[in-house]
N, C-alpha and C positions, 0 to 999 in steps of 0.2 A: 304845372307850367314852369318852364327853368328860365333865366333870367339869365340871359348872353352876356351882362357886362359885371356878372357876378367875378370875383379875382382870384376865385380860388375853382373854375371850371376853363374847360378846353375852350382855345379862342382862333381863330383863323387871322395871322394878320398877315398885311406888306409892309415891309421895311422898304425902303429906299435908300441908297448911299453913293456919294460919291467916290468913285473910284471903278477898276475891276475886281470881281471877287469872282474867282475863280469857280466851276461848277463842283469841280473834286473836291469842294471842303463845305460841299453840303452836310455831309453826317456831321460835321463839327459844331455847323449851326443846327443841330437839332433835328435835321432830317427836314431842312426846309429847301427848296426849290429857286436854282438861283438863274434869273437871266440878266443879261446883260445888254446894256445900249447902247449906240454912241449916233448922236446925229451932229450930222456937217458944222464943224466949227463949235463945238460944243463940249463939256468936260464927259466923262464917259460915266454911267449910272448902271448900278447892278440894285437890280430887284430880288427881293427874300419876300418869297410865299411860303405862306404853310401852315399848319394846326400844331400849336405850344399848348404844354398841358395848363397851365394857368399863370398868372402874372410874374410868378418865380421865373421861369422857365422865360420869359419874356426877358427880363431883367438880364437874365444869364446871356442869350446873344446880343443884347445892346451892352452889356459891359463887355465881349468878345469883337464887338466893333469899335468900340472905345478903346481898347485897349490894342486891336491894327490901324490905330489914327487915322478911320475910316472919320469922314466929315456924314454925318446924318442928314439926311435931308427931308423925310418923313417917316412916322408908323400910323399906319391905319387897322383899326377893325374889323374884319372885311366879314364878320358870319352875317349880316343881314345882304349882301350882296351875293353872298353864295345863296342863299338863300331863295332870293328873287330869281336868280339864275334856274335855281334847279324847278320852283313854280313857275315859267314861260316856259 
């Protein structure tokens, strides 16, 4: 049995940030999945999904957000939601 929140195996997370981030600079971030939001009266929020090989590789797009003085707004670990998804 493998242990999801192990730091040195593959992890599924969502980032959240404020700002737009572009979809074209998905390879950049690692080949994660980016959308974007904007509701009424509201600052605009770009979502990053996707599977990082392990907490290196995590590290490396939150310093590549850090470093477009993107403001962070969340990271989640999302393999036990993918998860439940794929068993319903």
């Amino acid at each position: 049995m493998t242990n999801s929140n192990r730091p040195d195996e593959p992890s599924n997370y969502r980032i959240k940030v404020s700002g737009k981030v572009k979809q074209s600079w998905s390879e950049w971030f690692n080949g994660m999945a980016i959308e974007f939001e904007m509701a009424a009266g509201e600052n605009p929020v770009s979502t990053l999904t996707g599977l990082l090989a392990d907490q290196s590789a995590l590290f490396g797009v939150l310093n590549k957000i850090r470093n477009l003085g993107l403001k962070l707004l969340s990271v989640e670990q999302i393999n036990r939601e993918l998860k439940k998804e794929k068993d319903e």
